[in-house]
C-alpha positions in Angstrom: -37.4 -25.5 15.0 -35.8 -21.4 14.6 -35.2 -20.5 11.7 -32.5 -17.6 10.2 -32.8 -15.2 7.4 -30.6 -15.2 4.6 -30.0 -12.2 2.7 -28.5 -12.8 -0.8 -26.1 -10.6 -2.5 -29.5 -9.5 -4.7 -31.1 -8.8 -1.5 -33.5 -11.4 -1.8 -33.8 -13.6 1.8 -33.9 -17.3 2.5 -35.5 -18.5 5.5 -33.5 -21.4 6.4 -34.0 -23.9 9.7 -31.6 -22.7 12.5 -27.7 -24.8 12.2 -28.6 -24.9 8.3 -24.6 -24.7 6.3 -23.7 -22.7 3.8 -24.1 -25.6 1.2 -27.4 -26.4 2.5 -28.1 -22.6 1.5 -26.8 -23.1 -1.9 -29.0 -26.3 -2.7 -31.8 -24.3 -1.6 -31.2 -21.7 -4.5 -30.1 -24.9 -7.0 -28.9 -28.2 -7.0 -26.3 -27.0 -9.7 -25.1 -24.3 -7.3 -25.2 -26.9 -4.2 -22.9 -28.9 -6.2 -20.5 -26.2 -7.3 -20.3 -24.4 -4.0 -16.6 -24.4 -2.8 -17.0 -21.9 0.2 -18.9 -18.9 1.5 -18.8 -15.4 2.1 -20.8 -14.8 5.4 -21.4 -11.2 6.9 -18.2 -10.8 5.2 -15.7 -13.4 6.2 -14.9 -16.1 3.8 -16.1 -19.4 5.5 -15.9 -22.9 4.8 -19.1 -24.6 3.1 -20.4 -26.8 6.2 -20.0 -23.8 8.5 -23.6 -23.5 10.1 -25.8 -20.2 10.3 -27.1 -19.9 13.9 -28.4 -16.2 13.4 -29.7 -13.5 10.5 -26.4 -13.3 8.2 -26.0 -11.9 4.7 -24.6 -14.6 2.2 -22.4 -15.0 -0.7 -21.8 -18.5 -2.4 -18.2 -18.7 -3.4 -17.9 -21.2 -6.4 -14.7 -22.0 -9.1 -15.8 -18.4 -10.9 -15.6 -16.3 -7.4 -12.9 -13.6 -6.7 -12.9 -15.5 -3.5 -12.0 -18.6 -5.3 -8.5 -18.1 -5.5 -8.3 -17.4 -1.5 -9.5 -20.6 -0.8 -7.0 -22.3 -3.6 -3.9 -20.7 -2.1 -5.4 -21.8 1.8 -5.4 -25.7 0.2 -1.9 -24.7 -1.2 0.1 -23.7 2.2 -1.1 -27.5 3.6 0.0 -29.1 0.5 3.7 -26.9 1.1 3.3 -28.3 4.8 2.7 -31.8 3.8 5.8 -31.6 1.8 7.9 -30.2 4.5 7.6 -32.3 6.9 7.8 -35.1 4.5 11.4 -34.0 4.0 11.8 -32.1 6.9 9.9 -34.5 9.6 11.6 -32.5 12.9 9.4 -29.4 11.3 7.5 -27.4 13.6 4.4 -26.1 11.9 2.9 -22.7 13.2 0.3 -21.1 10.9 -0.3 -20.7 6.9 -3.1 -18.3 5.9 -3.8 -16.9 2.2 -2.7 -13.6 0.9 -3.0 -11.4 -1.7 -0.6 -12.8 -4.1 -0.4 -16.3 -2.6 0.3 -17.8 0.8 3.1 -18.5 3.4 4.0 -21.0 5.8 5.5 -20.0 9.5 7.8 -23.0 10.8 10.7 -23.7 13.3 12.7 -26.5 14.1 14.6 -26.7 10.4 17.1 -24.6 8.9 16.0 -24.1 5.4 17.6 -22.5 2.4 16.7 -21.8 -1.2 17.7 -25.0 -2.3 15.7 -26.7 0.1 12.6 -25.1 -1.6 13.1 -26.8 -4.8 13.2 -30.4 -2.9 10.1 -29.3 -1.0 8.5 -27.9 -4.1 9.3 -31.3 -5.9 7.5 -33.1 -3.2 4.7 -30.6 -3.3 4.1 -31.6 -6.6 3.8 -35.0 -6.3 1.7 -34.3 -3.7 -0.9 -32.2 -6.0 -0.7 -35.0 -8.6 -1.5 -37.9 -6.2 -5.2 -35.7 -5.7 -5.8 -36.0 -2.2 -9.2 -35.3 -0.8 -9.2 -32.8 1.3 -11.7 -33.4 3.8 -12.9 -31.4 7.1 -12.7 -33.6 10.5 -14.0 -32.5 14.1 -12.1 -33.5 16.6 -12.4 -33.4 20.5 -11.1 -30.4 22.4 -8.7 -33.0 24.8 -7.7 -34.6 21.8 -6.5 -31.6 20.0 -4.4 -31.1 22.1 -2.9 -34.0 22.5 -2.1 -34.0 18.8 -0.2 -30.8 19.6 1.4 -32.0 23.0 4.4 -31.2 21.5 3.9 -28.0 19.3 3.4 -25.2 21.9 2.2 -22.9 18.6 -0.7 -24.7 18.0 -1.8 -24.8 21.7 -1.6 -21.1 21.5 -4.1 -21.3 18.5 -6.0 -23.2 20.3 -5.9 -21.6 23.1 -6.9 -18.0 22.0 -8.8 -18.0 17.8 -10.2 -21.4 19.0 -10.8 -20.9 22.7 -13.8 -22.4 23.6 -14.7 -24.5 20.5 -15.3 -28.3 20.9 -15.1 -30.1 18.4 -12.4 -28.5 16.7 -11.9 -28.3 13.7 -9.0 -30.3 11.2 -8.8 -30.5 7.4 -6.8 -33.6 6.4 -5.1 -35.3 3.0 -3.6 -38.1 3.2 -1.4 -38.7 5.7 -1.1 -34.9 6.8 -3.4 -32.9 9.2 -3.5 -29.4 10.5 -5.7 -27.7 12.9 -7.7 -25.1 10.3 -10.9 -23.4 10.2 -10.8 -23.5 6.5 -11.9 -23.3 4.0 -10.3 -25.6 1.0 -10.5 -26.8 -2.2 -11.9 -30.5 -2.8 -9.0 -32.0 -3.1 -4.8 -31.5 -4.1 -5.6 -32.0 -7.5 -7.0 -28.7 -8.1 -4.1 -27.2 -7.7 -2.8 -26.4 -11.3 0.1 -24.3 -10.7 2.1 -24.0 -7.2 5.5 -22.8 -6.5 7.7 -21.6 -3.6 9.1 -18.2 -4.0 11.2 -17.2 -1.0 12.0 -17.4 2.8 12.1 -14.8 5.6 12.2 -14.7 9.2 8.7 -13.5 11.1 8.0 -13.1 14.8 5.2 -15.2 16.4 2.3 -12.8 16.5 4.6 -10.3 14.6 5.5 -9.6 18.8 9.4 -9.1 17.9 9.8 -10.2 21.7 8.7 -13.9 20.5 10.4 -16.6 19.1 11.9 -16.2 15.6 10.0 -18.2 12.9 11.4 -19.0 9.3 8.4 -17.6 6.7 8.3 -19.6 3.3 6.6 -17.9 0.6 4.5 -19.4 -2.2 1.7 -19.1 -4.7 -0.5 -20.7 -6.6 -3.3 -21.0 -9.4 -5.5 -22.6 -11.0 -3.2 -23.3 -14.1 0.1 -23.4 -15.0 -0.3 -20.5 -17.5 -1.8 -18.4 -15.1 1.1 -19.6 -12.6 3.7 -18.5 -15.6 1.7 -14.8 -16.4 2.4 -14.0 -12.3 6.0 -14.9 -12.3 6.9 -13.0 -15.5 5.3 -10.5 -14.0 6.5 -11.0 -10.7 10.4 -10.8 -12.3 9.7 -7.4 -13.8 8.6 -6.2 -10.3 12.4 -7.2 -9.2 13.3 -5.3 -12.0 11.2 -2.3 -11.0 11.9 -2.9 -7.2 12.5 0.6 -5.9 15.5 -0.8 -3.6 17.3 -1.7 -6.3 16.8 1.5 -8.5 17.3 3.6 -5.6 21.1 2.1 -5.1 21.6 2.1 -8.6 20.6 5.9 -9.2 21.9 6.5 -5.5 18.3 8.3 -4.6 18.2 6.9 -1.3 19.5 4.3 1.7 18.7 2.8 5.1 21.7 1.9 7.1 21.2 -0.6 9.8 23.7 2.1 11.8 20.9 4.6 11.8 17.9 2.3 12.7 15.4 0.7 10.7 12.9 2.2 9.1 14.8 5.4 8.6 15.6 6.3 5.0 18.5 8.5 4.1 18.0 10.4 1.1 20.8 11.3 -1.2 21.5 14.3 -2.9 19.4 12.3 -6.2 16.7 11.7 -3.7 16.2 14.9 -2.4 16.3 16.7 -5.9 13.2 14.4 -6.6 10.9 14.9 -3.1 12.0 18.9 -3.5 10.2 18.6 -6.8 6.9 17.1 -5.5 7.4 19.3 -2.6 6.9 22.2 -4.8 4.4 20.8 -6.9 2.2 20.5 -3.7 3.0 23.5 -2.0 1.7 25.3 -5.9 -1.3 23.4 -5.4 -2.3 24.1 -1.9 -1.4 27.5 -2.3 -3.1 27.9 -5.3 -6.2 26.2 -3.4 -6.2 29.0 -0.3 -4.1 26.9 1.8 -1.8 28.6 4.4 1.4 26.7 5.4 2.2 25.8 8.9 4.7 24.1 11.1 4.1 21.6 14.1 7.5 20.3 16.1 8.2 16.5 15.8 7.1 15.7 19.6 4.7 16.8 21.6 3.7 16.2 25.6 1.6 12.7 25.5 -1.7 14.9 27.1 -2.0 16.1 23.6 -2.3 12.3 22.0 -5.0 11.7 25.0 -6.7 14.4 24.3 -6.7 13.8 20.5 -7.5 10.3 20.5 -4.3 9.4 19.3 -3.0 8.0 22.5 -5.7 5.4 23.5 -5.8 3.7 19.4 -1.9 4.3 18.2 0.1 4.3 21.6 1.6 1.0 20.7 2.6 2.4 17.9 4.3 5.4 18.8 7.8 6.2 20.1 7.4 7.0 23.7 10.0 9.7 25.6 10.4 10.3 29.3 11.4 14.2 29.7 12.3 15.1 33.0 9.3 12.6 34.5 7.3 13.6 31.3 5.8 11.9 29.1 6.4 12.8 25.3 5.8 11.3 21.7 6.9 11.5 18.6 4.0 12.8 16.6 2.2 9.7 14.5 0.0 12.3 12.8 0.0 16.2 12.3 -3.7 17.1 12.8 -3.8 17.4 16.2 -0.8 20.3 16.3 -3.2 21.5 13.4 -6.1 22.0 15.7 -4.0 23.4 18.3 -2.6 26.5 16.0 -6.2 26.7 14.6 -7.5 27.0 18.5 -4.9 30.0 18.9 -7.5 32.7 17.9 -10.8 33.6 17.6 -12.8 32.6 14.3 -16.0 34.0 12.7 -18.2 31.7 10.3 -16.7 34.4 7.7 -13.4 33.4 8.2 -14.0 29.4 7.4 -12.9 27.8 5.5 -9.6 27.7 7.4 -6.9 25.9 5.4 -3.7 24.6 6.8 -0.7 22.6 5.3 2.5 21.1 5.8 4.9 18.8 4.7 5.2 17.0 8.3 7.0 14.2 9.1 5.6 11.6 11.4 6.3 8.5 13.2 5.0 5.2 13.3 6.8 2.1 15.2 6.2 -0.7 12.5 7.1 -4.1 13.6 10.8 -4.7 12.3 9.3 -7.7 9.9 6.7 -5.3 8.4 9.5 -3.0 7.0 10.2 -2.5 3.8 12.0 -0.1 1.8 10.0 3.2 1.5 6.9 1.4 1.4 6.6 0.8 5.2 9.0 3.0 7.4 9.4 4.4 11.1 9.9 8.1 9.4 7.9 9.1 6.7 6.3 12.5 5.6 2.4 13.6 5.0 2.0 16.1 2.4 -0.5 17.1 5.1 -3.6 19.6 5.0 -6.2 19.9 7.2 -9.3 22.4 6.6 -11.9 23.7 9.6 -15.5 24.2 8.0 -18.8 25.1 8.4 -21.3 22.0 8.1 -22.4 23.7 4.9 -19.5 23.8 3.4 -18.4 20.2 3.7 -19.7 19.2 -0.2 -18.1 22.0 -1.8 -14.6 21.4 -0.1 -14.9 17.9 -0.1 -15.1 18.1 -4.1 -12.6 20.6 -4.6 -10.3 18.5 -2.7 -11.2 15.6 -5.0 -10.2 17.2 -8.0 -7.1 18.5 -7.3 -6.2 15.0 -6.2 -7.7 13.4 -9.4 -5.2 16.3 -10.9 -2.6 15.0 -9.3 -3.2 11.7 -10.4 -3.1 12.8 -13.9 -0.1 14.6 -13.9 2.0 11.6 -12.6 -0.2 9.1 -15.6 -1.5 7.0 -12.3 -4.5 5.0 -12.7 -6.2 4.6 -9.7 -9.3 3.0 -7.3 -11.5 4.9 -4.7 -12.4 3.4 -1.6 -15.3 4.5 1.0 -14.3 3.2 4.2 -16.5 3.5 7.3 -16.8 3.2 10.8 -13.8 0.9 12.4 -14.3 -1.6 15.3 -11.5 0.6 17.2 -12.9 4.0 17.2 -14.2 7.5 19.0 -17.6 9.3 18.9 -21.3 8.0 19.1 -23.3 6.3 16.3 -24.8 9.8 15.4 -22.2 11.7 14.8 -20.8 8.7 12.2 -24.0 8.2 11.0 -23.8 11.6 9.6 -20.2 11.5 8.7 -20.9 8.8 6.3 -23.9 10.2 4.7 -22.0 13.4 3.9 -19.6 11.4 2.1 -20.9 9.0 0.4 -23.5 11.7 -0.5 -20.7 13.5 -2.7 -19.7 10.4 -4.3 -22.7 9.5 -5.5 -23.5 12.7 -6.7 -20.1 13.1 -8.8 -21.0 9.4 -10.3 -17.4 8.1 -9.1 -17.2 4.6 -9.2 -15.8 3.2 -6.1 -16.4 0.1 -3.6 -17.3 0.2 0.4 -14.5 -0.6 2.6 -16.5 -1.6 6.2 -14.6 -1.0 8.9 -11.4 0.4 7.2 -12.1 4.0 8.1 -9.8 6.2 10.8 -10.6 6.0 14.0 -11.8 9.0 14.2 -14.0 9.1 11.3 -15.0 8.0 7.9 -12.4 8.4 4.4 -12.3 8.7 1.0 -9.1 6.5 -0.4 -7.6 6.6 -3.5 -5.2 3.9 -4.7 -2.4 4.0 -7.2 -2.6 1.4 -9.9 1.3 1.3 -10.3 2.5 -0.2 -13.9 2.6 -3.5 -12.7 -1.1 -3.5 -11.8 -0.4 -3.6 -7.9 -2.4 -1.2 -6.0 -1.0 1.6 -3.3 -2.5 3.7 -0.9 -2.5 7.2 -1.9 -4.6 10.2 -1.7 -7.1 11.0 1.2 -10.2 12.6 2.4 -11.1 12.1 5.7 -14.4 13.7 7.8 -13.7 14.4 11.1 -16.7 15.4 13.9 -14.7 14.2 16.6 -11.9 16.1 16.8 -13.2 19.4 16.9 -15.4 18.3 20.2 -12.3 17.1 22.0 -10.4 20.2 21.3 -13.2 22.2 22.5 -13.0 24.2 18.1 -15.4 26.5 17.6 -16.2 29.8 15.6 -18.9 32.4 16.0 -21.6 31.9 13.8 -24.2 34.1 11.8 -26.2 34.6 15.2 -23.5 35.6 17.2 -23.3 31.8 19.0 -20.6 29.7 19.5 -20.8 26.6 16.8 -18.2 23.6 16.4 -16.3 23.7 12.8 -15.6 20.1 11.5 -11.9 19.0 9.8 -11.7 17.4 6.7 -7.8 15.9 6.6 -6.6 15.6 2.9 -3.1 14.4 1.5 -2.5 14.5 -2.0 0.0 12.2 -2.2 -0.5 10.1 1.1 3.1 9.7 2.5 5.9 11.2 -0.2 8.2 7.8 1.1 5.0 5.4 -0.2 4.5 7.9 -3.3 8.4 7.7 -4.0 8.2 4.2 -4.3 5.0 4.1 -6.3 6.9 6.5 -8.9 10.5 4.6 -8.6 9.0 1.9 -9.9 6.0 3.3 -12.1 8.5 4.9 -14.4 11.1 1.9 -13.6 13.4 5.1 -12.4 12.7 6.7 -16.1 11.3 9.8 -13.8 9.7 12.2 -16.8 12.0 15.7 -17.0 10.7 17.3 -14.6 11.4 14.6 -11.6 14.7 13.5 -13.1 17.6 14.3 -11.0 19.5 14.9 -14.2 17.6 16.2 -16.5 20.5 16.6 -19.2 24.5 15.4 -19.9 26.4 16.9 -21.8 28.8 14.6 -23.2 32.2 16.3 -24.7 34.0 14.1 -27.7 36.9 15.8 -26.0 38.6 17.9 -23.6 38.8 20.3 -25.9 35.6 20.4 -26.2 34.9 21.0 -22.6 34.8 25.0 -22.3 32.1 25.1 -25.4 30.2 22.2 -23.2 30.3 25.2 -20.0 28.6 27.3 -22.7 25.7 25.3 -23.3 24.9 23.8 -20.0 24.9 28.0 -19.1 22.8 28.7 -22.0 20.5 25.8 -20.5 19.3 28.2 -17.8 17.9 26.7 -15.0 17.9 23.2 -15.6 19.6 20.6 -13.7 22.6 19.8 -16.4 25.8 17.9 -15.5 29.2 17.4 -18.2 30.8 14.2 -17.6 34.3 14.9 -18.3 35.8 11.9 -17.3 38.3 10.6 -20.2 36.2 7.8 -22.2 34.9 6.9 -25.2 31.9 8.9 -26.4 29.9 5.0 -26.7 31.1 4.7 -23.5 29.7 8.0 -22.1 26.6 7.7 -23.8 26.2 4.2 -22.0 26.8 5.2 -18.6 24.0 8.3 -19.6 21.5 5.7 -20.5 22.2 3.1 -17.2 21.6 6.4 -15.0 18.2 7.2 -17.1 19.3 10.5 -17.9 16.4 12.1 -20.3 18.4 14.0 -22.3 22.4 13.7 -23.9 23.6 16.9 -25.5 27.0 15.6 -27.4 29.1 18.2 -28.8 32.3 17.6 -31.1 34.6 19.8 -33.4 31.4 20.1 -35.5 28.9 21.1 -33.2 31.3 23.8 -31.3 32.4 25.2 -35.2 28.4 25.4 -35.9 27.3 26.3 -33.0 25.0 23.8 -32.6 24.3 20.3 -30.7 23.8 16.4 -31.3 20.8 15.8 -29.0 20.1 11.8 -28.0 17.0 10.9 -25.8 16.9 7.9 -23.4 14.6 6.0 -25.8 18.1 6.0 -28.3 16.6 8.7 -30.7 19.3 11.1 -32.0 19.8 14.1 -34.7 22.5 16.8 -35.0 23.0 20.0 -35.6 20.0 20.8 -33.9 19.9 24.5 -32.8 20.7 25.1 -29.0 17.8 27.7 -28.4 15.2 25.3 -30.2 16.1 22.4 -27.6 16.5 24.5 -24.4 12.9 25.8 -25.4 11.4 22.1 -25.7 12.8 21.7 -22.6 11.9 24.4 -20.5 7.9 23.8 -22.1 8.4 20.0 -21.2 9.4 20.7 -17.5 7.2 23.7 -17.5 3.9 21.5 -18.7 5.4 18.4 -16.2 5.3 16.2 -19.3 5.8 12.3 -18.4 7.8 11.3 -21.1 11.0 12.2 -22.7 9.1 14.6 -26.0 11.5 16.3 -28.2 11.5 14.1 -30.8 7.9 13.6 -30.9 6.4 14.3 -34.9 10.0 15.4 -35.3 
């Protein structure tokens, strides 16, 4: 008999007889590990434990202690939610039910559900987990697959295009209840310690908005109840903090079905904010040698072929016909980048070239994968793109690192870094990524930053550097970018002279600082929980008048303010009241002036965290101010050892 080699995460190798399963792996290494294996982790896909190994592979065992773990838990969860349905919903059509990152969800038809619904079916589900069904793996004939589904054209699909070709197939069954699954799951029901269904949506069949509507239940679970209890809390405050909701409330920004989805207005709040990070990036770049440029938002489509962009985003773009021409809204700004650059004639002296701009691009999410700013049609790049030497990759690379790692800092972000590398879908040969990768991973391991290999996840046109924002809830955001690019210089024909007088081919390194400003709005919105420090703030001070008497002195102040975005709310109430509405709009700073403060000259100042003293000297507090904006401090500081 052939056998396979097995390479361990330790990079020791098993030689195993050829068909040998993952579990026959594991009670190779131990009979204590045999028995706890739950799944597997092979070449990188999370596999159930009698999946066999027919080639070389790389192997992870995946017991109760795994990251993985949890994957698998929330897999045995969506059956148990479909067991329930369709005990209490029998003329359920069941469609698929995969994992996610915080739990799973369950694609149906046939029923009409609504939240209460999830509560009977929830009920049911946890009957369902206490009765501890087995949970056991069953291969069944191709013909008779089928006929199981002779009336569920969903799961013919399935088994017509992820399981064409396979006989047996295979079903994981409890109980009475069966689905067509490639796993993997838990043991059995019972392991389920905590479970709950969180919310319905509609979806598209193959997210292809020209296929039939599904209903989409949400759930979770865990292993315990506790830990069941810690996400929901949790997952509460994040309503709180939900950016939608802040952004009505502080009016910073809409999307009006009227206008199309995907398509945020920003309101006068809003655009006070993005000017602000506008101008913090523009500072940056320019303080960085970058030179700012400006690229329409369409372009003829024979630009997109000859970047690239056309054959890997083209069902993604917004397509125009121009007098029998083809057009596009631009997806991405580097190749009008590389067209400007292209304009003139470069010597090696003159590289680094460094261009930026705040460019907005398009991107034709499906209509289900929308949400808020987080996932838009219309969104903005804080954009730069650099044309180099080879010799000066390392140097630029790093420089663009820390002024993102600055960034970070100034906005209090904690954050992950990513290497991702060579995707399925991509252009160039093996050499030119090959080097690509070395080069960058070269100057992360030679700044000692701690980060994890993404396979696959680069751009298409080559290999990144990703930083993602750790938001205050712990969820994680792409952000910040470096990306090496050999590819697009030799389709645009770059070059510059070099030392001996020949043409040679620059390479681009594309950088945002922020990622998109729409995804980095959010990520703030609901960082600060709208509390943006001073400097953001749409307001940074009110002035709240006792009186209307007191009103002209209140002009005299907010002048004496200088150049600070102040309002006075004159409206005739109470001072409480006033101070109230100040505090529900998150305005940093209250300057209340009575009788008293306009005889003395002075001002009762009152922060958003409810601290207050009088008779504070004007000058003294418009100083504090202007150093608090000036230094783009995150939190409200006057009172601070005060």
């Amino acid at each position: 008999m052939s056998t396979v080699t097995v390479t361990l995460p330790d990079g020791s190798t098993l030689e195993m007889d050829d068909g040998s399963t993952v579990e026959d792996v594991a009670y190779e290494i131990g009979p204590g590990l045999g028995k706890d294996t739950v799944a597997g982790v092979v070449d990188g896909d999370l596999v159930d434990k009698h999946t066999p190994i027919e080639s070389d592979v790389t192997l992870e065992i995946v017991t109760e202690s795994s990251d993985e773990y949890l994957d698998v838990l929330r897999h045995s969860a969506a059956h148990v939610f479909a067991q329930a349905l369709q005990r209490e919903f029998p003329e359920a059509t069941l469609t698929i039910g995969p994992w996610t990152d915080d739990g799973f969800y369950y694609d149906i038809t046939g029923v009409d559900l609504d939240e209460d619904d999830l509560e009977t079916i929830s009920e049911e589900a946890q009957s369902i987990i206490a009765e501890d069904y087995d949970i056991e793996r069953e291969l069944v004939d191709r013909e008779e697959a089928f006929e199981r589904y002779e009336d569920n054209p969903f799961k013919q699909d399935i088994l017509e295009t992820e399981a064409a070709g396979e006989d047996p197939v295979s079903f994981y069954q409890q109980g009475e209840f069966y689905d067509l699954c490639q796993g993997p799951h838990v043991e059995s029901t019972g392991e389920i310690g905590g479970f709950a269904l969180l919310e319905i949506s509609a979806a598209f069949w193959r997210a292809d908005e020209d296929n039939e509507t599904l209903t989409r239940v949400y759930g979770t679970a865990f292993p315990t109840e506790d830990e069941l209890e810690t996400y929901l809390e949790r997952r509460q405050e994040a309503k709180e903090r939900d950016h939608r909701k802040i952004g009505q409330e502080m009016d910073l920004f809409s999307i009006d079905d009227t206008t199309g989805p995907g398509l945020p207005l920003y309101e006068p709040n809003g655009k006070k904010i993005l000017n602000e990070l506008s101008d913090y990036v523009a500072s940056l770049n320019r303080d960085a040698g970058y030179d700012e440029v400006e690229t329409p938002h369409v372009f003829r489509t024979e630009l997109w072929k000859k970047s690239g962009h056309y054959e890997n985003y083209v069902d993604d773009m917004f397509l125009l016909d121009v007098n029998d021409e083809e057009y596009g809204l631009k997806p991405m700004n580097c190749p009008g980048h590389a067209t400007i650059f292209d304009q003139k004639s470069w010597s090696y002296r003159d590289l680094p070239v460094r261009y930026f701009e705040d460019g907005k691009v398009y991107r034709k999410e499906q209509r289900g994968e929308l949400s808020g700013l987080s996932r838009t049609w219309a969104f903005t790049i804080d954009d730069g793109h650099l044309f180099v030497r080879p010799d000066q990759i390392e140097a630029e690379v790093l420089a663009i690192m820390d002024i993102i790692l600055d960034t970070l800092d100034t906005f209090n972000l904690d954050y992950t870094v990513q290497f991702a590398t060579r995707p399925e879908k991509s252009v160039g040969g093996d050499e030119i990524w090959e080097k690509a990768e070395s080069q960058l991973e070269a100057v992360l391991e030679g700044q000692d930053i701690d980060y994890v290999v993404e396979e696959g996840d680069g751009a298409f046109y080559g290999p990144k550097i990703d930083f993602a924002f750790e938001d205050a809830l712990g969820r994680d955001w792409d952000g910040p970018t470096v990306q090496l690019d050999f590819n697009m210089p030799e389709r645009f024909d770059l070059t510059y002279t070099g030392e001996d007088n020949k043409d040679h081919r620059p390479v681009i390194i594309h950088r945002a600082l922020f990622g998109s400003y729409e995804r980095f709005f959010m990520v703030l919105t609901e960082h600060y929980n709208g509390k943006f420090p001073p400097w953001l703030a749409p307001e940074q001070v009110r002035i709240l008048p006792v009186s209307d008497d007191n009103i002209p002195y209140c002009e005299e102040v907010a002048e004496e303010l200088g150049d600070v975005r102040v309002e006075i709310e004159d409206r005739s109430w109470t001072v409480g009241k006033k101070i109230q509405q100040a505090h529900d709009d998150k305005v940093p700073y209250m300057l209340i002036i009575g009788d008293n403060e306009e005889d003395d000259g002075t001002i009762s100042v009152r922060d958003r965290k409810e601290n207050e003293e009088k008779d504070v000297e004007l000058g003294e507090f418009r100083d504090h101010l202007h150093t608090e904006i000036d230094q783009k401090r995150t939190a409200v500081t006057f009172f601070a050892g005060r």
